[in-house]
ZAMARGU-4260 file (C-alpha; in steps of 0.2 Angstrom, whole numbers, plus 5000, padded with zeros to 4 digits):
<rodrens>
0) 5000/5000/5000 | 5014/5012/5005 | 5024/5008/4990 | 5008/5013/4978 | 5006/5029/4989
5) 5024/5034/4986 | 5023/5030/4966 | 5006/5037/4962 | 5014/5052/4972 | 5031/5052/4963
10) 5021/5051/4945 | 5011/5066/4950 | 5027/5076/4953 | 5036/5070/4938 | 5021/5075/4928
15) 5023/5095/4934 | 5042/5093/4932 | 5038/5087/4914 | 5027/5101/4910 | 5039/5114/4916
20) 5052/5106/4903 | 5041/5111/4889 | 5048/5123/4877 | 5030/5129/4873 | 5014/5127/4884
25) 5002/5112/4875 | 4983/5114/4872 | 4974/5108/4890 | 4963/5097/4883 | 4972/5083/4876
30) 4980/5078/4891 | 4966/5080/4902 | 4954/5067/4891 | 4968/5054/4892 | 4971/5055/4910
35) 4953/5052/4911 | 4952/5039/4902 | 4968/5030/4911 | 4958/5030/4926 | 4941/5022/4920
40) 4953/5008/4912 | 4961/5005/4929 | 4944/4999/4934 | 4947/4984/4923 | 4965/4978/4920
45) 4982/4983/4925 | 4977/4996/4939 | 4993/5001/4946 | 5001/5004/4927 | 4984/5014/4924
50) 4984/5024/4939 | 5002/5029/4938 | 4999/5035/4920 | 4983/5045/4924 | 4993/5054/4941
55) 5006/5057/4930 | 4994/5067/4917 | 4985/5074/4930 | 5000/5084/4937 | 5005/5088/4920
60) 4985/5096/4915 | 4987/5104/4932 | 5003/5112/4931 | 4998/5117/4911 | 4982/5127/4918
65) 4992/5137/4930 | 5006/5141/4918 | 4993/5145/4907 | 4986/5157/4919 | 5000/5164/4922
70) 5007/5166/4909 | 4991/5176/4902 | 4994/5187/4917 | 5011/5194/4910 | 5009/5211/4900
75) 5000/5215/4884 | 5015/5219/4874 | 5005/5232/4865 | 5009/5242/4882 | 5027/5239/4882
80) 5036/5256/4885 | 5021/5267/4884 | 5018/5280/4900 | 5004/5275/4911 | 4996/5278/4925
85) 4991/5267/4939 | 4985/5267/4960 | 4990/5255/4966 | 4999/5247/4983 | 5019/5244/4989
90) 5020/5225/4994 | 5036/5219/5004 | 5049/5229/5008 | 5056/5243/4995 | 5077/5239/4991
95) 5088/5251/4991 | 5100/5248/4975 | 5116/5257/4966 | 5104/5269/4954 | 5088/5271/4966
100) 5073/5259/4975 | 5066/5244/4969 | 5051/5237/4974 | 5036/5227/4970 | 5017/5234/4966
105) 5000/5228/4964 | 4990/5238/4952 | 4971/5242/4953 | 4964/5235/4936 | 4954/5247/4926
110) 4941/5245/4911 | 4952/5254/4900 | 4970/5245/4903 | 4974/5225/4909 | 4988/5226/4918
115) 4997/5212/4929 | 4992/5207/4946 | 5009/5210/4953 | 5026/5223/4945 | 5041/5222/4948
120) 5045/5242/4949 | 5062/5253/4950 | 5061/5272/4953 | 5077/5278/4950 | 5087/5293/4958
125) 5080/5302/4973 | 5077/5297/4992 | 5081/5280/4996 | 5066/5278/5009 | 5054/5288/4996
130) 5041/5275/4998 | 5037/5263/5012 | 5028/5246/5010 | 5008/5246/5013 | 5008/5262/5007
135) 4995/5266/4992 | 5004/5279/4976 | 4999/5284/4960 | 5013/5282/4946 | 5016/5287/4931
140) 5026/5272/4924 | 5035/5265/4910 | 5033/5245/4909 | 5044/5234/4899 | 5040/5213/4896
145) 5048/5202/4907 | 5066/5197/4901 | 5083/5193/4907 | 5099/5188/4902 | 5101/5170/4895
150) 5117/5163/4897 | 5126/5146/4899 | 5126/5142/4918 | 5117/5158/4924 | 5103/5161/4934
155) 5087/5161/4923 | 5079/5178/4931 | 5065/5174/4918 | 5063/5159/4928 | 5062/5168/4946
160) 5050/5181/4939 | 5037/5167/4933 | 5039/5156/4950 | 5034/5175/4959 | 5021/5180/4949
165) 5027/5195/4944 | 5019/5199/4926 | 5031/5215/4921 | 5044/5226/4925 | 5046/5245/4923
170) 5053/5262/4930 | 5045/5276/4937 | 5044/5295/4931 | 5033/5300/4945 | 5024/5299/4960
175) 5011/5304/4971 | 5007/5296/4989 | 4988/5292/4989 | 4978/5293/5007 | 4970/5278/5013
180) 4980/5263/5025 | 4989/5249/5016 | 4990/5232/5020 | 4995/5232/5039 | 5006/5217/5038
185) 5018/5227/5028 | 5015/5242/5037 | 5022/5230/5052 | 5036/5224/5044 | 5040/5242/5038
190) 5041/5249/5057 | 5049/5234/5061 | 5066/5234/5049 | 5066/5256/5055 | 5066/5248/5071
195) 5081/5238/5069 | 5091/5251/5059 | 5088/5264/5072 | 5093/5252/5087 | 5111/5246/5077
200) 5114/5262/5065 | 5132/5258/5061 | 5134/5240/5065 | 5142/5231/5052 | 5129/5214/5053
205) 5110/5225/5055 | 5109/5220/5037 | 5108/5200/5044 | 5097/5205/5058 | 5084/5212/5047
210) 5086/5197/5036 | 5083/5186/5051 | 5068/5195/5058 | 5059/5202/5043 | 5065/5191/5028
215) 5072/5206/5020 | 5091/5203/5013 | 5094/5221/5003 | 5104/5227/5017 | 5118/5215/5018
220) 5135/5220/5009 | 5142/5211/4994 | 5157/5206/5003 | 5148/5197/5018 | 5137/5188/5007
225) 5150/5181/4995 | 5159/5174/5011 | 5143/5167/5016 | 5142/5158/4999 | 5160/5153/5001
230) 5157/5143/5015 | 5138/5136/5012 | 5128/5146/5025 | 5118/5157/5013 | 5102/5146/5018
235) 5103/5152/5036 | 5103/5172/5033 | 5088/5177/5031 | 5069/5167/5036 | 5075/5149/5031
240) 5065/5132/5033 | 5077/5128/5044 | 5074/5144/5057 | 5056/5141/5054 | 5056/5123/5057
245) 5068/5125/5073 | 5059/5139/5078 | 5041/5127/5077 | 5053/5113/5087 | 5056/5127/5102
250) 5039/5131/5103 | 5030/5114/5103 | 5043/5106/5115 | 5041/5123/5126 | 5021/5120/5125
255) 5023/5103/5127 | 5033/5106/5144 | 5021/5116/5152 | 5004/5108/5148 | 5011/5093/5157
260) 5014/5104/5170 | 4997/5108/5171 | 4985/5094/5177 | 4968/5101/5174 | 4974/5104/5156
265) 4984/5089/5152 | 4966/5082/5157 | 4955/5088/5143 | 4968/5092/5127 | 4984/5079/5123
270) 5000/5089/5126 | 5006/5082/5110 | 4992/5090/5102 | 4994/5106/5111 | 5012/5107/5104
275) 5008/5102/5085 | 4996/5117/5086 | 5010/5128/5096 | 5022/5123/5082 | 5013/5126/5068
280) 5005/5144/5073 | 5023/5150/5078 | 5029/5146/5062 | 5012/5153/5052 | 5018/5170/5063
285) 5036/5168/5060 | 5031/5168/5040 | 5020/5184/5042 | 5040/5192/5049 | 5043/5188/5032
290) 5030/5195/5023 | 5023/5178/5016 | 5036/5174/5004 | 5034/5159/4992 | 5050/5150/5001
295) 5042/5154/5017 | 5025/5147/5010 | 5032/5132/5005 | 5038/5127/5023 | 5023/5130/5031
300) 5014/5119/5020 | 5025/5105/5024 | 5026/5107/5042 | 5005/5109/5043 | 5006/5091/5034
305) 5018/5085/5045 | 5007/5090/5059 | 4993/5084/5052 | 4998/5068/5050 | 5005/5068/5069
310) 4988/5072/5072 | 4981/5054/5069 | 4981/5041/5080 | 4987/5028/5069 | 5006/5030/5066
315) 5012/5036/5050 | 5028/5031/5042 | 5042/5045/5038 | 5040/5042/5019 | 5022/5045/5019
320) 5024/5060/5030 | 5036/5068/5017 | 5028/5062/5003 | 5011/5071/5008 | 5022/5088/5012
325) 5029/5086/4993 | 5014/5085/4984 | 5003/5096/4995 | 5019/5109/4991 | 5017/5106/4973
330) 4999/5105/4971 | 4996/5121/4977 | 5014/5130/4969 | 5018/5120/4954 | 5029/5131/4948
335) 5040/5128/4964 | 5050/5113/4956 | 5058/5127/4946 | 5066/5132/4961 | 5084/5126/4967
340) 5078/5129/4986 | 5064/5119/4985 | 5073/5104/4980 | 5087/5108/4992 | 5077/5110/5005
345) 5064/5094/5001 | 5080/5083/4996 | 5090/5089/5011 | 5075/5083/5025 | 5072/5066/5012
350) 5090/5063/5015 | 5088/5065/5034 | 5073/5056/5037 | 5083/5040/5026 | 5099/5040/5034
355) 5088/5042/5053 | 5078/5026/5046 | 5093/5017/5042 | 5100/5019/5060 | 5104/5003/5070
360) 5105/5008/5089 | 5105/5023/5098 | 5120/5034/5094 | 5131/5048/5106 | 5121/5066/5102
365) 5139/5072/5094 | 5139/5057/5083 | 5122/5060/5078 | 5126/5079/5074 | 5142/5073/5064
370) 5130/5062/5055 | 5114/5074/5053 | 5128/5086/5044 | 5134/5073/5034 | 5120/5065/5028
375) 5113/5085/5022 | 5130/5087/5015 | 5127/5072/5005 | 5110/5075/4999 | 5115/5094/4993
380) 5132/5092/4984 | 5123/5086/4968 | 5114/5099/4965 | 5127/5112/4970 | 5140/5105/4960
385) 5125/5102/4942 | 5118/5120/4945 | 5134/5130/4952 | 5146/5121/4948 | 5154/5122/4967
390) 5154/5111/4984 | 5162/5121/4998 | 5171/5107/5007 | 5170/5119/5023 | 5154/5120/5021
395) 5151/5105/5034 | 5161/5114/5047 | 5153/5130/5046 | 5136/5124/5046 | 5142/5113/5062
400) 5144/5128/5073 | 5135/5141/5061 | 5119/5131/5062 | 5118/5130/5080 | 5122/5148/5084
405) 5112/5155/5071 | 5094/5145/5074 | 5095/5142/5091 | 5103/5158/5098 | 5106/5173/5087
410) 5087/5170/5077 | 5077/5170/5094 | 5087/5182/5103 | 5084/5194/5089 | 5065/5190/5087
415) 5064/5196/5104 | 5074/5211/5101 | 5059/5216/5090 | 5050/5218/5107 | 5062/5229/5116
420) 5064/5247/5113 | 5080/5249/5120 | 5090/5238/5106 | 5101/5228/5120 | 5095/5211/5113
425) 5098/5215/5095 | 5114/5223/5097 | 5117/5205/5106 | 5112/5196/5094 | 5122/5206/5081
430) 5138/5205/5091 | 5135/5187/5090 | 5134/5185/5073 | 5150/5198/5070 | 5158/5183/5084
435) 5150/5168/5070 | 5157/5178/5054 | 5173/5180/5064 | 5175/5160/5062 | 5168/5161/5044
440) 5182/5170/5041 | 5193/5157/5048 | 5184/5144/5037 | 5186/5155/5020 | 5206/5150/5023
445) 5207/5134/5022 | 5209/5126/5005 | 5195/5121/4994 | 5196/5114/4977 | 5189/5118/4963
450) 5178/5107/4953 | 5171/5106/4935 | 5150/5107/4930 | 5145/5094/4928 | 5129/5087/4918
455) 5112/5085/4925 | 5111/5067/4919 | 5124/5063/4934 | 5110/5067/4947 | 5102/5051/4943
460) 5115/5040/4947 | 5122/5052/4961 | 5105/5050/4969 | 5106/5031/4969 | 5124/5032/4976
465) 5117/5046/4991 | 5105/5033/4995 | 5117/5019/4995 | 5132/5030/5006 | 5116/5033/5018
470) 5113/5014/5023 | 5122/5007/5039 | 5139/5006/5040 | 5144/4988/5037 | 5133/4985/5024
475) 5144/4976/5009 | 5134/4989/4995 | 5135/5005/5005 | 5152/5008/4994 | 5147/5005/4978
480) 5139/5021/4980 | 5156/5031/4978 | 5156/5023/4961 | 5137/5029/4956 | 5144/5046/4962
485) 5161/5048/4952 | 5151/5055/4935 | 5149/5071/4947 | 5168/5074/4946 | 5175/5066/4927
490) 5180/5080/4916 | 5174/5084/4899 | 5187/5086/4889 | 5188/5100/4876 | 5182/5094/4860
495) 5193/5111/4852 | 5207/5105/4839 | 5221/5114/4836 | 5216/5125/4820 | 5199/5128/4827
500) 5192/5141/4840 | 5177/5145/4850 | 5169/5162/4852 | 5154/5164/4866 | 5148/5180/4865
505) 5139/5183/4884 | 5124/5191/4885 | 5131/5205/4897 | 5117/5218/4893 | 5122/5233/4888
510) 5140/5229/4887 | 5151/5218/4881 | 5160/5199/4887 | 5168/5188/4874 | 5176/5172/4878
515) 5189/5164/4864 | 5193/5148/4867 | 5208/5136/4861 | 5213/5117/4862 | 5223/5124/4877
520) 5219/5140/4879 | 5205/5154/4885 | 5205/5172/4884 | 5192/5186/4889 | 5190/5201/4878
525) 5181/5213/4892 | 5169/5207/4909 | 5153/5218/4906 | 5146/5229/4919 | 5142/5225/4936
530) 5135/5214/4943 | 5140/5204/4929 | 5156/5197/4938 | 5147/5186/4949 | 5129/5184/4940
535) 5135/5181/4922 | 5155/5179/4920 | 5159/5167/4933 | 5144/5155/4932 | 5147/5156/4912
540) 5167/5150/4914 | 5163/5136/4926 | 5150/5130/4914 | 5165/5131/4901 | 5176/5122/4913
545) 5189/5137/4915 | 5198/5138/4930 | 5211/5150/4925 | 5212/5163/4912 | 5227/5163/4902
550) 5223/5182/4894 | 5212/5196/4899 | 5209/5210/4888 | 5201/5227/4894 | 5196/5237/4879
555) 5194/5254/4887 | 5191/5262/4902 | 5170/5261/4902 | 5161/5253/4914 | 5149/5244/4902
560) 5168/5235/4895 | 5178/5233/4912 | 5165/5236/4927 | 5164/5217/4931 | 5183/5215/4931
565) 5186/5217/4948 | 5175/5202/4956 | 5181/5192/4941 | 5201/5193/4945 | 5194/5188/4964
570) 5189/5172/4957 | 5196/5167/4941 | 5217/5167/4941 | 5224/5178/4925 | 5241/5175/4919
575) 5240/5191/4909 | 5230/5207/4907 | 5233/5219/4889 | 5223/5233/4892 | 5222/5255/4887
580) 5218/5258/4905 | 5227/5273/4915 | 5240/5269/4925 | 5231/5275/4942 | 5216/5264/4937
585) 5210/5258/4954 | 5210/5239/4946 | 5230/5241/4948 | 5230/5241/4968 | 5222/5224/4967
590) 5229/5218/4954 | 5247/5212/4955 | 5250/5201/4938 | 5257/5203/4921 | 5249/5217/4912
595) 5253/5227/4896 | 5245/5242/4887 | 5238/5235/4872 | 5250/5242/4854 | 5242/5238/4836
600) 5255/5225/4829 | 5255/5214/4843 | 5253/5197/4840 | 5252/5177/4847 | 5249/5160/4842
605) 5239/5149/4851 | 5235/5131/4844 | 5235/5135/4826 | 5226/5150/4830 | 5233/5169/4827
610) 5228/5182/4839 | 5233/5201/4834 | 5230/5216/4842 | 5224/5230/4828 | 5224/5244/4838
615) 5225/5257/4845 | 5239/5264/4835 | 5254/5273/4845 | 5256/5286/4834 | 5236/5291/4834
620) 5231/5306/4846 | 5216/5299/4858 | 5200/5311/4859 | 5191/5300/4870 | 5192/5281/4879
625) 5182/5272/4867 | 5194/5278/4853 | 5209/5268/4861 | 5199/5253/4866 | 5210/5238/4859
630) 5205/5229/4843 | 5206/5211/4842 | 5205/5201/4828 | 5208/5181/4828 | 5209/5169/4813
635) 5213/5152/4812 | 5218/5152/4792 | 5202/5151/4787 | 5188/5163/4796 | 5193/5180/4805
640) 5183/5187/4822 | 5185/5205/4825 | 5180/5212/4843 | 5183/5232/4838 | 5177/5237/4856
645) 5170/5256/4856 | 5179/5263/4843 | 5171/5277/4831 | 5173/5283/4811 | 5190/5290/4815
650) 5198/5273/4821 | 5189/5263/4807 | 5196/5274/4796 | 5214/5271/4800 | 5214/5252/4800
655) 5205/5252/4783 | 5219/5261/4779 | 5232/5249/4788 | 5222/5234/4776 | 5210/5226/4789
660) 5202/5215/4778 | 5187/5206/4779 | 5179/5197/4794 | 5169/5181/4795 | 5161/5186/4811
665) 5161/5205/4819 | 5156/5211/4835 | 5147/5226/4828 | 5156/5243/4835 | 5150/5253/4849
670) 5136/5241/4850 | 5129/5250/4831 | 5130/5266/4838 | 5129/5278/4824 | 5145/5286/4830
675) 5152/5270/4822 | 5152/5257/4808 | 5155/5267/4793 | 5150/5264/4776 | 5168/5259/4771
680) 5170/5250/4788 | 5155/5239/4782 | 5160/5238/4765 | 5178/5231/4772 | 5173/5221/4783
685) 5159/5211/4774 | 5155/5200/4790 | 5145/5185/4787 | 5138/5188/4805 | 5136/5203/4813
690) 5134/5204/4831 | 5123/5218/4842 | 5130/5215/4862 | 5114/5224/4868 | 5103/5227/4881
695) 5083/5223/4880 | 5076/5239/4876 | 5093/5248/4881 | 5090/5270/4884 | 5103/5271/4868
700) 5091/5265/4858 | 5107/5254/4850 | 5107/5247/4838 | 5104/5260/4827 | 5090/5254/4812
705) 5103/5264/4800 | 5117/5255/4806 | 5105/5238/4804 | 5101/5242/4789 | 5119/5244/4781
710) 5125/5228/4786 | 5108/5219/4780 | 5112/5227/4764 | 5128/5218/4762 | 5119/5201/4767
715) 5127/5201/4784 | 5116/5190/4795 | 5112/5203/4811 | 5112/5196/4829 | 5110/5201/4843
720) 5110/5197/4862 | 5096/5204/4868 | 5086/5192/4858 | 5096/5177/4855 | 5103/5176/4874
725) 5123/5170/4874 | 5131/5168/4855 | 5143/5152/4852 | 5153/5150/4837 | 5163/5136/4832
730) 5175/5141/4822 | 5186/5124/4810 | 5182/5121/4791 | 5167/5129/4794 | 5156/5140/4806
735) 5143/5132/4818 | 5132/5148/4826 | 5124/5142/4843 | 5109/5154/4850 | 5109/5149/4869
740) 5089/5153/4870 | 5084/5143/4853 | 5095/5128/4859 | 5088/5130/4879 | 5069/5134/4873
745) 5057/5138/4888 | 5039/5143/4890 | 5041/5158/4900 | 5056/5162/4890 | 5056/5181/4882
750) 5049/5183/4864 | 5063/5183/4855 | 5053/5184/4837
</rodrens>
């Protein structure tokens, strides 16, 4: 019976993941009829096969009919940058960013215009604390479709803006706060984070309190959270399952204690029942802190299942209890199988609840917190090492005393700080934490190495291995799961031959990143803008296998070129930079390497394959950055690449004159600004693929239609990376031309047509 459970369960799941693979949404109605028709022939033979079939479908019609509600909630695209105005209310908490506030907005609907239930808006400039949440404003607005970079091994932001329900994005041109009182939970929340920042003004963690308290993580510095990511305890700053769950434990054991204490109560109501209900209204409460975020959601779903099935009086096993959190979860959120955290987390407790099932005898409490950490560490490295390509070996140890501190002394010391007006308990709690990072710190020393991306068909074989490394010790199979697990770590070697290269033009936005790649070699021509360096470049490289860089070019001093660089060199070793940088650049007081100031004339080989630098020209007198931005062209014999940078008419000019030549593939200058590509450029250059490194709906306006036009003219095939996502070209005999969002095709993907 449990087994049946379990699989009719697990094809209901795999259905919704199946939908959510689908490059386009299907029509509703096919599905539907067959899961219907699966079920009345499980009335006659084969009723298990039959049943699994129709769950299956029904997971899939289900999580169909959502998408398809939700993706009819996005906005018309005949109101795409129009100017309109809307009332409307400030949900969650407004963030403060580098160029202004961002927050999120729930429109009144009118007869006249449809717009989404939910925006995601930035108002740019101005008063940081300009707007609170719960509070009701009339815009006028500019709205744009939703859309995000599309990279190899990147966040898909199209992704996260589908799984919030957020139907549109947009800016602000003004603003006018309306009478009337807003929703009072984020009213709450509001005086709540002022709270904290009055009671720690200058402490150096009030960022991490508020995340702990309120759910809100705008406040934390760049720097503490990539330390935090380093060593694995990302999932505790801010209002995890785990501090929900823990929290819920502290509560029912509390309540539990002092109803047995109490006859005439113990009498009438089960204490166990009295701390189920405890449990889970603490952690319904804890989720309000936190506005009610989809995470938080999620984990008071599967604790109210858990408690539920508690509830009974007959027992329930483990499995089944999990199982019922799972699909309750994704029943009422399909789209959370999109989410890394959700598997993360459901996996991790899976893992535990295995390994606790798996125990023989009663254990020392230290050995079963050595083995509670293992057994999470286990069931997370898969998935850390598929999707981010890393496993922070001391994560196991920071989470061993982070873990502890965190949940258990720094989380409800600072809940109760929210109570007291003087600050002393938050100001405890914060010089806790500074005591917690100060061990962090420690941790971020010791070595860790580094390790390749590897494929998502590994996880199936790594899953089985988890689950064998997880049975008792002594067990003769329990090692042949190492063996399922050693796909996660095999290299992929580079299918490059000397002779042939590969050019990946990143989608940066409004910049520019080129990666060329060798048999042996790997150089960067410019990093983008920020936060490129740890959103776009790194994940990209470790997707590619790079661990070090053997070249670095730096066009020109323009942060849409370099402004990434700095986070990159952090991470990624370079052997050598060329560059047309000042020499008091602040990139020099970090870095320490080879560099050189990029000369037309220079020249390498690498595998077959010529690199030389065609400007900027020593004897050319520079009227502006972009007109000494280096010039690269590569050619393996056989098909030239040209990376021109920013230059304008007046460079193009002089290396038509020095007999540039043609170009297979160009990167179009200035991203086809009209200050650049010139008639005779184009005519010269002839590419067979032109290529726009542009942002969507960029304030340029680049490219230009004139600039478009000339190179269409000539037969050039225009690209460009705002609608194709990440460019690959395989450059041998001939030229293969990869388009990242055509060859990774989702539903909720941008229209790219």
């Amino acid at each position: 019976m449990l087994t049946s459970y379990l699989l009719l369960i697990t094809a209901f799941i795999c259905g919704v993941c199946f939908l959510q693979s689908q490059p386009v949404l299907p029509l509703l109605w096919p599905a539907i009829c067959i899961s219907l028709l699966c079920f009345i022939l499980s009335h006659w033979r084969f009723k298990l096969a039959f049943l699994i079939l129709a769950a299956f479908l029904t997971g899939f019609s289900w999580a169909n009919w959502q998408a398809h509600l939700r993706m009819a909630d996005r906005l018309n695209p005949a109101l795409e940058q129009q100017l309109i105005e809307i009332n409307g209310l400030i949900t969650d908490l407004p963030q403060t960013t580098r160029f202004g506030t961002r927050f999120l907005f729930i429109p009144e609907q009118t007869p006249q215009t449809r717009l989404p239930g939910k925006i995601q808006l930035q108002w740019y400039g101005g008063q940081p604390d300009r707007v609170k949440a719960g509070e009701r404003w009339h815009f006028l607005v500019k709205l744009k479709q939703i859309h995000g970079q599309s990279n190899p091994g990147s966040f898909d932001s199209e992704s996260w803006f589908l799984q919030q329900g957020i139907g549109a994005t947009g800016t602000v041109k003004s603003g006018e706060r309306l009478s009337g009182q807003g929703a009072w939970l984020h009213q709450m929340r509001a005086r709540l984070r002022a709270h904290i920042l009055n009671a720690l003004p200058d402490a150096p963690y009030r960022g991490v309190m508020i995340a702990l308290t309120v759910g809100d993580q705008g406040a934390i510095p760049q720097e503490q959270w990539q330390r935090f990511a380093a060593t694995g305890i990302t999932h505790l700053i801010s209002i995890s399952g785990l501090h929900i769950t823990l929290l819920a434990a502290i509560a029912a054991a509390i309540s539990s204690w002092i109803w047995r204490r109490i006859p005439w109560l113990a009498a009438r109501f089960a204490a166990q029942r009295a701390a189920l209900i405890a449990g889970v209204i603490t952690a319904f409460c804890y989720c309000l802190l936190a506005g009610m975020a989809v995470p938080t959601q999620r984990t008071l779903f599967m604790l109210a299942i858990a408690a539920a099935c508690l509830w009974r009086t007959q027992p329930s096993a483990n499995s089944a209890i999990w199982a019922a959190a799972l699909l309750v979860t994704v029943i009422i959120d399909p789209f959370a199988v999109l989410s890394i955290g959700f598997w993360l987390s459901y996996l991790t407790v899976g893992a535990l609840l295995w390994a606790g099932s798996n125990q023989l005898g009663e254990e020392a409490k230290w050995k079963m917190w050595i083995s509670t950490q293992a057994a999470a560490t286990l069931a997370s490295a898969p998935i850390l090492l598929v999707v981010f390509g890393q496993l922070p070996l001391v994560s196991p140890l920071a989470n061993a005393f982070a873990i502890p501190i965190v949940s258990i002394l720094i989380t409800p010391l600072a809940l109760a700080g929210l109570l007291d007006p003087g600050g002393y308990l938050l100001l405890g709690a914060e010089r806790l934490f500074a005591l917690t990072d100060y061990l962090l710190q420690w941790c971020t020393t010791l070595p860790s190495p580094a390790f390749n991306m590897p494929g998502a068909l590994t996880l199936v074989p790594a899953a089985f291995g988890i689950m064998l490394l997880l049975l008792p010790r002594g067990l003769p199979a329990r090692h042949l799961g190492l063996i399922c697990c050693l796909p996660l770590f095999t290299s992929t070697p580079n299918s490059l031959q000397p002779g042939q290269y590969r050019a990946t033009v990143l989608d940066v936005g409004q910049g520019l990143a080129v990666m060329v790649q060798t048999a042996q070699h790997q150089l960067l021509f410019d990093t983008g803008q920020l936060p490129n360096g740890e959103r776009v470049l790194l994940p990209a490289l470790r997707s590619m296998h790079i661990r070090q860089l053997d070249t670095l070019i730096l066009s020109h001093n323009d942060q849409d070129h370099i402004g990434a660089a700095i986070p990159l060199l952090n991470k990624m070793p370079t052997k050598t930079i060329w560059h047309s940088l000042p020499d008091q650049h602040s990139l020099w007081a970090q870095y320490l390497g080879s560099r050189q100031n990029c000369q037309a004339g220079k020249t390498w080989l690498w595998d077959k394959v010529r690199f030389t630098l065609l400007w900027p020209d020593a004897q050319f007198a520079a009227r502006s950055d972009n007109a000494m931005g280096c010039v690269l062209r590569v050619d393996n014999g056989r098909y030239t690449l040209l990376i021109p940078a920013d230059i304008g008419i007046h460079e193009e000019a002089r290396l038509i004159e020095q007999g540039m030549g043609k170009s297979d593939i160009l990167l179009v200058p200035h991203h086809g600004s009209k200050s650049s590509s010139s008639l005779p450029f184009v005519s010269q250059s002839a590419p067979q693929y032109a290529i726009y490194s542009v942002g969507y709906l960029n304030r340029f306006g680049h490219p230009k239609a004139e600039i478009v036009a000339r190179y269409h003219d000539i037969q050039s095939q225009n690209l460009r990376t705002d609608q194709t996502g990440a460019l690959i070209f395989d450059v041998g005999q001939e030229i293969k031309v990869t388009s990242w969002r055509q060859a990774h095709p989702h539903y909720w993907s941008a229209n790219t047509k």
